[in-house]
N, CA, C and O atoms as CSV, one atom per row, in Angstrom:
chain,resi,resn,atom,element,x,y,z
A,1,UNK,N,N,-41.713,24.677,7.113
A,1,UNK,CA,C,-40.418,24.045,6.946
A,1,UNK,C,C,-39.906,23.634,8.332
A,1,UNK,O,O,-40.056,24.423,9.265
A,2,UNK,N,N,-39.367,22.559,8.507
A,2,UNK,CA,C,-38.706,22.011,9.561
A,2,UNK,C,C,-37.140,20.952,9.307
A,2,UNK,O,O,-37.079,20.038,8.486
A,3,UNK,N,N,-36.047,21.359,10.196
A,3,UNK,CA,C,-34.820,20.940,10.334
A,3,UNK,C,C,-35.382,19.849,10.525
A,3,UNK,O,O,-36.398,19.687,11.202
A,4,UNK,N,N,-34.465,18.598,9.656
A,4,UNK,CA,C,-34.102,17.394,9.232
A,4,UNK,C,C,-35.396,16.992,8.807
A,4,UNK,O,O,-35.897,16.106,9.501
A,5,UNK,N,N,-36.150,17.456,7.737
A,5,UNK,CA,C,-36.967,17.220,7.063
A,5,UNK,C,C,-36.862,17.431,5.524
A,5,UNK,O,O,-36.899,18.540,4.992
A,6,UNK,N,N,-36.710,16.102,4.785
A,6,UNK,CA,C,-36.613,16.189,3.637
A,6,UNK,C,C,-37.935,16.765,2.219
A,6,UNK,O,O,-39.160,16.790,2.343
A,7,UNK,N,N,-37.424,17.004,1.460
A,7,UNK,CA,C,-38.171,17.960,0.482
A,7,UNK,C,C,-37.704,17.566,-1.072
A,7,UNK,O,O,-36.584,17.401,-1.556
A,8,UNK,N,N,-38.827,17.500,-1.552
A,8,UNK,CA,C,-38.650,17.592,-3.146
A,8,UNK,C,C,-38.488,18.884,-3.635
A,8,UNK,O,O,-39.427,19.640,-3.385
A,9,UNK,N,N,-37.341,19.452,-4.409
A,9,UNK,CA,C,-37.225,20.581,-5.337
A,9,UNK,C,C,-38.430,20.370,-6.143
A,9,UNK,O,O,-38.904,19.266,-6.409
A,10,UNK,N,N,-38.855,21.417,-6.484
A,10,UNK,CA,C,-40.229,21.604,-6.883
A,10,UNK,C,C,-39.650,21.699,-8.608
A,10,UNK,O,O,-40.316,21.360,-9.587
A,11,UNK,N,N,-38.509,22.148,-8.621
A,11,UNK,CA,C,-37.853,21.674,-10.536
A,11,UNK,C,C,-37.134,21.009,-9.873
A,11,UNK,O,O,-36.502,21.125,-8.823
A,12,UNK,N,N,-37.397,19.899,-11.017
A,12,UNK,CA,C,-36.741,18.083,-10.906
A,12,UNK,C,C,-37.045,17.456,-9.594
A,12,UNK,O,O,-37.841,17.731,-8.696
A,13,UNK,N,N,-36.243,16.616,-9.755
A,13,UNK,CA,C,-36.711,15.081,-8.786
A,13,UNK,C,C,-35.369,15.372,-7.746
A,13,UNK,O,O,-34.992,14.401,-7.090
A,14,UNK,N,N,-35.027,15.979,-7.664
A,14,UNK,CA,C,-34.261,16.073,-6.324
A,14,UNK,C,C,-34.449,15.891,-5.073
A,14,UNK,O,O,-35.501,16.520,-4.953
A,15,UNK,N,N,-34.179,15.435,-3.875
A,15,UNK,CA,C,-34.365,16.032,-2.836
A,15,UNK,C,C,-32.997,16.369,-1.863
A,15,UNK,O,O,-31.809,16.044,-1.884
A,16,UNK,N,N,-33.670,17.015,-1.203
A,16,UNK,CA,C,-32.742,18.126,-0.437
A,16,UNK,C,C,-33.058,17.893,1.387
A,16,UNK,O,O,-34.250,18.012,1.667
A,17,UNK,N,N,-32.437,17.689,2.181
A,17,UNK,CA,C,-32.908,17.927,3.931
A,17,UNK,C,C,-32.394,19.271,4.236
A,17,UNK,O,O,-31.347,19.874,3.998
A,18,UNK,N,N,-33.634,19.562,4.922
A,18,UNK,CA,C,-33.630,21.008,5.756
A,18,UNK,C,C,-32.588,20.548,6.830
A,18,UNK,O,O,-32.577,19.400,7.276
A,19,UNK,N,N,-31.421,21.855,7.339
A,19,UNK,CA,C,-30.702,22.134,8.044
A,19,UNK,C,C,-30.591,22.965,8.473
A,19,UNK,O,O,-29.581,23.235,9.123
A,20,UNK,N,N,-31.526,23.721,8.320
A,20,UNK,CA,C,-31.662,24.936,9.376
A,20,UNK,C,C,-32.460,24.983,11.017
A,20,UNK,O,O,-33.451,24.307,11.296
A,21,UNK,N,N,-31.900,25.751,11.783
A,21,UNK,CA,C,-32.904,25.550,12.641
A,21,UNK,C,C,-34.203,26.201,12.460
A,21,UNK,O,O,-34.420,27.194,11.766
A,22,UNK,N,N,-34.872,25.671,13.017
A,22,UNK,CA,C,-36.515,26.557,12.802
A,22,UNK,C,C,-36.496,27.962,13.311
A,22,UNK,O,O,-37.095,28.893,12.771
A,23,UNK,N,N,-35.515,28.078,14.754
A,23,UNK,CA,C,-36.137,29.287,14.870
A,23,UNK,C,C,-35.549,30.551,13.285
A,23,UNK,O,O,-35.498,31.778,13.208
A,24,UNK,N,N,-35.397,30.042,12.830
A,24,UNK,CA,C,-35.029,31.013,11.682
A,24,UNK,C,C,-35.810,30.781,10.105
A,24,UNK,O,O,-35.446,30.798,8.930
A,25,UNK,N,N,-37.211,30.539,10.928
A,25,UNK,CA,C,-38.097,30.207,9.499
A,25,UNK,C,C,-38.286,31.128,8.804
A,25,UNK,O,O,-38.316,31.014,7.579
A,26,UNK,N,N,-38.465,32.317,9.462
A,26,UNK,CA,C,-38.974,33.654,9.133
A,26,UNK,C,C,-37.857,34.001,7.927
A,26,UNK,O,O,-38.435,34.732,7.124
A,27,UNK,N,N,-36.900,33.829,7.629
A,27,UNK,CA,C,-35.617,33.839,6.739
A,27,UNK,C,C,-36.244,33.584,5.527
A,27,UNK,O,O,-37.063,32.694,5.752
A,28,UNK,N,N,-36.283,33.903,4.373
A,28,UNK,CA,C,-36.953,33.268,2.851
A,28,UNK,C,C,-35.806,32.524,2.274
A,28,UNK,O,O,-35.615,32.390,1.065
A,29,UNK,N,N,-35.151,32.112,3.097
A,29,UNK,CA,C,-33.602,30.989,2.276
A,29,UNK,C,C,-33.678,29.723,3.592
A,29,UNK,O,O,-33.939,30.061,4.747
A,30,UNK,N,N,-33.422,28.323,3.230
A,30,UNK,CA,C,-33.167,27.217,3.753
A,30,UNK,C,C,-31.467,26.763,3.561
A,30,UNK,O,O,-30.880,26.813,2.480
A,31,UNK,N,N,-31.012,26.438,4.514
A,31,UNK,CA,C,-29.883,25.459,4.352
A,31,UNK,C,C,-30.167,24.075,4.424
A,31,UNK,O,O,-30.373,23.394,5.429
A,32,UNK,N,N,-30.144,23.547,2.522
A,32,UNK,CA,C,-29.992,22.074,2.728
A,32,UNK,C,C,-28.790,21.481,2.194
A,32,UNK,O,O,-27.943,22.127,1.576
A,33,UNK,N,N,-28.724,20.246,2.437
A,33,UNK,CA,C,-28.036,19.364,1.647
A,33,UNK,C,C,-28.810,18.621,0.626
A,33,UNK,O,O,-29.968,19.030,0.710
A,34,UNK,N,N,-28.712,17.705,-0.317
A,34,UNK,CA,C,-28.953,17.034,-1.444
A,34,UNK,C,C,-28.787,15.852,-0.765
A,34,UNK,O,O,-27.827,15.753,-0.001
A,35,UNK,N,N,-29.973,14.440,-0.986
A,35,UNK,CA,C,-29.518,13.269,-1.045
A,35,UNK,C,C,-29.349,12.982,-2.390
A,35,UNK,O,O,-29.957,13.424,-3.365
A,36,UNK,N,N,-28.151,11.927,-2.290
A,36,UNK,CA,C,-27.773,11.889,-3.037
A,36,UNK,C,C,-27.541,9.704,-3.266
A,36,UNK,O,O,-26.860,8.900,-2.629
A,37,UNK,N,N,-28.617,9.510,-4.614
A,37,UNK,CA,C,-28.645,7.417,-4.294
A,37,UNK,C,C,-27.311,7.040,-3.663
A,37,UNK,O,O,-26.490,7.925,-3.903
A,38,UNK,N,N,-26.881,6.202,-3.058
A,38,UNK,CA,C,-25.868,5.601,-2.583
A,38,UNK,C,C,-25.251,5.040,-3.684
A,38,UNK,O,O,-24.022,5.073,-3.746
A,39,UNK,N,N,-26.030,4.430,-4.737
A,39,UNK,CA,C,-25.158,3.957,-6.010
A,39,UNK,C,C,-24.550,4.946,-7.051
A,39,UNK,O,O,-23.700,4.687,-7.904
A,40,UNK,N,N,-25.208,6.214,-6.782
A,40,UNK,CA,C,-24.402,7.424,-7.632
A,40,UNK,C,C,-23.007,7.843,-6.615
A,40,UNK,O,O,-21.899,8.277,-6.929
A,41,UNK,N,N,-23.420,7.611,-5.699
A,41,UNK,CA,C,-22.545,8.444,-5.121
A,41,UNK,C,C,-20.813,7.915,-4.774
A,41,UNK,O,O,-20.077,8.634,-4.097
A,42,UNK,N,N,-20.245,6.301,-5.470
A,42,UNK,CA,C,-19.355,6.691,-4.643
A,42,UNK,C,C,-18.926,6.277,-3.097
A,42,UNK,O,O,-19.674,5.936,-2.180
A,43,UNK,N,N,-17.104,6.449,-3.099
A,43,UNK,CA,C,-17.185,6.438,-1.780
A,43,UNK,C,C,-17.631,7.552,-1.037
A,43,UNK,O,O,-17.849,8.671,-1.502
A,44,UNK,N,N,-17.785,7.112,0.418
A,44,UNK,CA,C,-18.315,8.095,1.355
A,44,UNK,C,C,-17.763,8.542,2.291
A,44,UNK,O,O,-17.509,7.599,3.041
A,45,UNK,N,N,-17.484,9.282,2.619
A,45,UNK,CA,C,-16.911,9.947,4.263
A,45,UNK,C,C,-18.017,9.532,5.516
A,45,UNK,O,O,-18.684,10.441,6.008
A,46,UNK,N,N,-18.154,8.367,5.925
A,46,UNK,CA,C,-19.646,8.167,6.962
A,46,UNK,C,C,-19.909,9.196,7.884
A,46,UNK,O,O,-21.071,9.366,8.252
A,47,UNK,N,N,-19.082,9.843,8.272
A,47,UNK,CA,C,-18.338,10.673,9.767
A,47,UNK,C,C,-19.019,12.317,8.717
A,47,UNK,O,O,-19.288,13.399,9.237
A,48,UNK,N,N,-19.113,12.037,7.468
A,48,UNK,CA,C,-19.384,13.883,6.889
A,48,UNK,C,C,-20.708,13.354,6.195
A,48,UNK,O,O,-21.622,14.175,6.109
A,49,UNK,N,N,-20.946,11.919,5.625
A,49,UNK,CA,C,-22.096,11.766,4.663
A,49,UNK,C,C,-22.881,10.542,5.288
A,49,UNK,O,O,-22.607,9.362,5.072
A,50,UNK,N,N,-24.002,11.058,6.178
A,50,UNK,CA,C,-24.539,10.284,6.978
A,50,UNK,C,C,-25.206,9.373,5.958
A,50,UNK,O,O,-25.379,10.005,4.915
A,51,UNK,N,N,-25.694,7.974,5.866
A,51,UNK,CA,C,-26.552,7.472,4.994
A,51,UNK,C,C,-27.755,7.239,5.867
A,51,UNK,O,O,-27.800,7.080,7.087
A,52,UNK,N,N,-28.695,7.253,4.995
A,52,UNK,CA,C,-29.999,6.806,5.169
A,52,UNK,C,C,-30.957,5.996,4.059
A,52,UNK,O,O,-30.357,5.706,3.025
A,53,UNK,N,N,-32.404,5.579,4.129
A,53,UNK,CA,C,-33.408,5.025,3.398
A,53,UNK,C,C,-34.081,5.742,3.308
A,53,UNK,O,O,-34.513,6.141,4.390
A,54,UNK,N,N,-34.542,6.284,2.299
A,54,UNK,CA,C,-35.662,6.837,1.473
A,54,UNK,C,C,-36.897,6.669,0.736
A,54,UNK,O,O,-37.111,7.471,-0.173
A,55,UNK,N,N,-37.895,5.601,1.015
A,55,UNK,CA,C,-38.781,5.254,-0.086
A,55,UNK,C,C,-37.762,3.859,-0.320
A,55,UNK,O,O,-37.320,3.627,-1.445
A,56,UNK,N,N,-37.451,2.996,0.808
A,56,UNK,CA,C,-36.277,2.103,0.370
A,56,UNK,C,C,-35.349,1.613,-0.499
A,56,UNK,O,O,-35.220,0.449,-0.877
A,57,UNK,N,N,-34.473,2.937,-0.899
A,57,UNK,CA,C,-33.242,3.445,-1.356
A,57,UNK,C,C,-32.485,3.885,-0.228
A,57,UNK,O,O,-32.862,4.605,0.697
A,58,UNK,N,N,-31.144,3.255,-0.463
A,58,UNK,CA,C,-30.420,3.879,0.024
A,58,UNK,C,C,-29.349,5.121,-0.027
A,58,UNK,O,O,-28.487,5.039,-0.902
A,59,UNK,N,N,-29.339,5.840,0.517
A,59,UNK,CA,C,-29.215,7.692,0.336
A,59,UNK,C,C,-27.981,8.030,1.160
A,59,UNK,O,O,-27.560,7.595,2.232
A,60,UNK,N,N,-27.548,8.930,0.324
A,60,UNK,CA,C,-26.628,9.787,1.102
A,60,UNK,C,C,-26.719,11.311,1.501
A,60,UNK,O,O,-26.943,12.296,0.798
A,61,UNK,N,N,-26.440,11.174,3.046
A,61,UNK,CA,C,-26.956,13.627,2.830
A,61,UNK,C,C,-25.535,13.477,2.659
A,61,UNK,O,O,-24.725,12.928,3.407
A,62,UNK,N,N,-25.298,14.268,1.145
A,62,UNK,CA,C,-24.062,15.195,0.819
A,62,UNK,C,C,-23.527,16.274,1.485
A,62,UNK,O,O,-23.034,17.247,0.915
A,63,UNK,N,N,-23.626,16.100,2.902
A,63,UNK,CA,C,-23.300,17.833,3.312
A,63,UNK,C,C,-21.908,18.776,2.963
A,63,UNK,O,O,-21.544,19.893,3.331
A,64,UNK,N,N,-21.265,17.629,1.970
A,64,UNK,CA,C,-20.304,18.719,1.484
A,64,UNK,C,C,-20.809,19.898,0.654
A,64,UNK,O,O,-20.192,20.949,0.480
A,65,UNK,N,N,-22.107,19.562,0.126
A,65,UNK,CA,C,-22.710,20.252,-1.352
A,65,UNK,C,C,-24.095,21.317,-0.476
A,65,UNK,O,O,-25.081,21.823,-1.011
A,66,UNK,N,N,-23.680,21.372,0.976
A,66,UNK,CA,C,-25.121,22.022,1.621
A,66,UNK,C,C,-24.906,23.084,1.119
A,66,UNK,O,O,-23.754,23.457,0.899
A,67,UNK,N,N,-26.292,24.032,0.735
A,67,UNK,CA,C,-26.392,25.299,0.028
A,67,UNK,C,C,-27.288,25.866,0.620
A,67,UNK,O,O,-28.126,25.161,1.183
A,68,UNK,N,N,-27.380,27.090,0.673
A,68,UNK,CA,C,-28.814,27.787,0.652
A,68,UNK,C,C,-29.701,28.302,-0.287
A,68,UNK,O,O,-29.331,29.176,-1.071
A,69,UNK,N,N,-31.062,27.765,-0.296
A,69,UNK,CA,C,-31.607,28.307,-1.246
A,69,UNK,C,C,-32.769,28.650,-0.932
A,69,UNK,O,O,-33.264,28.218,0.108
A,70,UNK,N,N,-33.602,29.677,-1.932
A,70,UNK,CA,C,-34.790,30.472,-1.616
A,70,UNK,C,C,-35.959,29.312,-0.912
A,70,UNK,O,O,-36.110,28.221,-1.462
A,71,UNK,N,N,-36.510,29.569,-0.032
A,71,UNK,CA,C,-37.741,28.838,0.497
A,71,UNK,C,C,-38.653,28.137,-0.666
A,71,UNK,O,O,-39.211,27.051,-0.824
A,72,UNK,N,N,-38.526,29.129,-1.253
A,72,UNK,CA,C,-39.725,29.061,-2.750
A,72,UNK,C,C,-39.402,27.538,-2.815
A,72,UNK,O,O,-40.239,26.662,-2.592
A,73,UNK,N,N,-38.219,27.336,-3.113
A,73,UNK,CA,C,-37.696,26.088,-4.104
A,73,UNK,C,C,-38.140,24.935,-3.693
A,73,UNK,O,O,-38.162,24.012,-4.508
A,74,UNK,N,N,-38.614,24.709,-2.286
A,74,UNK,CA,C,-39.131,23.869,-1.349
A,74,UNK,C,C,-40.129,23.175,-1.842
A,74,UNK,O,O,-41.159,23.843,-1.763
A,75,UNK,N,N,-40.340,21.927,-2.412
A,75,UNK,CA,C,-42.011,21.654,-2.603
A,75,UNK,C,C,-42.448,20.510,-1.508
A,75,UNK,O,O,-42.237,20.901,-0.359
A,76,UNK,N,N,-42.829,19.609,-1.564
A,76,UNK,CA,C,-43.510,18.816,-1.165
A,76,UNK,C,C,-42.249,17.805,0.360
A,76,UNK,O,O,-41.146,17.285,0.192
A,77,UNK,N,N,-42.999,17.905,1.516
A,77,UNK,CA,C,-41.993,17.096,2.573
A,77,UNK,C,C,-42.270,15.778,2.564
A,77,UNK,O,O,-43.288,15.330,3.091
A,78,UNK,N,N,-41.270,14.946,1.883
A,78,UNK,CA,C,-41.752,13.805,1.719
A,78,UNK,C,C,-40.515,12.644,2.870
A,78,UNK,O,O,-40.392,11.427,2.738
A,79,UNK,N,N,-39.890,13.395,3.749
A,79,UNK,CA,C,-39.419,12.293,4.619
A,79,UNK,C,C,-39.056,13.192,5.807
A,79,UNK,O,O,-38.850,14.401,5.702
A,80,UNK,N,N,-39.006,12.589,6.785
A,80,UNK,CA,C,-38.547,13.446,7.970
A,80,UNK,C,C,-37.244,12.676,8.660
A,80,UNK,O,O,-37.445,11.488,8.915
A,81,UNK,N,N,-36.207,13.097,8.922
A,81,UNK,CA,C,-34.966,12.417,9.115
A,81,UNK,C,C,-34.777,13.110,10.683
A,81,UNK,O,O,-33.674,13.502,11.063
A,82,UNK,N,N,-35.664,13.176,11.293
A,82,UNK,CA,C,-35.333,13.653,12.854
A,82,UNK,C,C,-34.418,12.899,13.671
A,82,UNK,O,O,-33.448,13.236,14.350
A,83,UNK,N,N,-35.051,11.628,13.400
A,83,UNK,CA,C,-34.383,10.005,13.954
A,83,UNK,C,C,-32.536,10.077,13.905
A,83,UNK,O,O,-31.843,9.541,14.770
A,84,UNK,N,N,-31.946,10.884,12.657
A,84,UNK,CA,C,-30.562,10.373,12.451
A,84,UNK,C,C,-30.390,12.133,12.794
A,84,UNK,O,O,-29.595,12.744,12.080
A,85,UNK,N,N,-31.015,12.773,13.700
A,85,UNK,CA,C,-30.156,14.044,13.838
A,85,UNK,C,C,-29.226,14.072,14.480
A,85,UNK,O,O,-28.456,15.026,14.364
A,86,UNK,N,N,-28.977,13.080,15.345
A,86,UNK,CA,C,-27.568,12.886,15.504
A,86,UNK,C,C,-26.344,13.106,14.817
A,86,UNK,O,O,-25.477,13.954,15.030
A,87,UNK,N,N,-26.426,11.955,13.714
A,87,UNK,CA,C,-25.777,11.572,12.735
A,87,UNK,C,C,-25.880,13.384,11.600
A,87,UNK,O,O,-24.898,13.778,10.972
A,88,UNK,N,N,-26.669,13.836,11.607
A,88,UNK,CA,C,-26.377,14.836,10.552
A,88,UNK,C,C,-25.761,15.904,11.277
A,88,UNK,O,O,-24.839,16.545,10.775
A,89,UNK,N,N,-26.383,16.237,12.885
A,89,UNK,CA,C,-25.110,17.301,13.309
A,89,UNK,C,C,-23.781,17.245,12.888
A,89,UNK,O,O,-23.132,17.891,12.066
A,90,UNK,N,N,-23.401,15.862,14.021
A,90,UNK,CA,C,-22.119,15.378,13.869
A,90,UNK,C,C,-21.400,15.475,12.660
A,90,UNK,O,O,-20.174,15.580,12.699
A,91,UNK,N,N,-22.114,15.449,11.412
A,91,UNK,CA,C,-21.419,15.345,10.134
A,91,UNK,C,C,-21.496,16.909,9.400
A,91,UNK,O,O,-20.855,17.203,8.391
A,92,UNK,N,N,-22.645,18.062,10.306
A,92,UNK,CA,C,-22.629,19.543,9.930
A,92,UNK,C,C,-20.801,20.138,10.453
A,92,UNK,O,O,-20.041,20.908,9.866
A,93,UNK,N,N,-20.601,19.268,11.953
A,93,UNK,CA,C,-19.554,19.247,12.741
A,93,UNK,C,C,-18.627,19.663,12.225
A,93,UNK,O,O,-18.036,20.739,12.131
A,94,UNK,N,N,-18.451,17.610,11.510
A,94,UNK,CA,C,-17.430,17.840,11.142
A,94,UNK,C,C,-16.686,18.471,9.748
A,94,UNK,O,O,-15.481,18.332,9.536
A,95,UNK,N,N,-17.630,19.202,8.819
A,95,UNK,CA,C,-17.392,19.846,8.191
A,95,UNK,C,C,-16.917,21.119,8.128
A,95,UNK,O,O,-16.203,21.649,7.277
A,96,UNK,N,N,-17.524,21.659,9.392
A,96,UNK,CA,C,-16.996,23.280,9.518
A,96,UNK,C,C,-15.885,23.045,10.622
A,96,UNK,O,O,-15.029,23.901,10.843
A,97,UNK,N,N,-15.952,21.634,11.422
A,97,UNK,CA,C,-14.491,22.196,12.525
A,97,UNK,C,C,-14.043,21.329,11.793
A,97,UNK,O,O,-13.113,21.733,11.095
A,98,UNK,N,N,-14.424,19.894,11.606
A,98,UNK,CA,C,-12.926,19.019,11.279
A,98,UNK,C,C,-12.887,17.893,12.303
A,98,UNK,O,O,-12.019,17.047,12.520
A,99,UNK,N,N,-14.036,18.111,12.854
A,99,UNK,CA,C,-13.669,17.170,14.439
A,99,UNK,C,C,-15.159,16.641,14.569
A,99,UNK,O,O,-15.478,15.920,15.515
């Protein structure tokens, strides 16, 4: 598992980006968020719900909805979002300060 690397839930078609840092692989729980299509979703907070492309869809990380869940749940890494870690700190940011 690796931070800002996206993952298929292994039940359903979901996917989820890792937000954890690595050094805490050893942990059997991940903090992700859910992307979530840009056409389900709605307006957006850009500054809390970074968008991105997926398999060219356009996506939203929900990090209002970030959860932790068992490693298990993890299946297949099918995108790596290293490129916008910018953009997903900033929006981990501004969720827990506000700023």
């Amino acid at each position: 598992m690796a931070c800002f690397h996206v993952y298929r839930l292994k039940q359903g078609d979901t996917l989820v980006v890792d937000l954890q840092a690595d050094l805490f692989e050893a942990l059997k729980t991940r903090i992700v968020a859910p992307l979530i299509p840009a056409s389900e979703f709605g307006h957006a907070m850009s500054r809390l719900n970074p968008r991105t492309k997926i398999d060219g869809e356009d996506c939203v990380v929900a990090i209002h909805l970030m959860a932790a869940i068992p490693s298990s749940e993890l299946g297949e890494m099918v995108f790596d979002l290293s490129s916008q870690r910018d953009d997903i700190v900033t929006a981990t940011d501004f969720a827990f300060q506000g700023f």
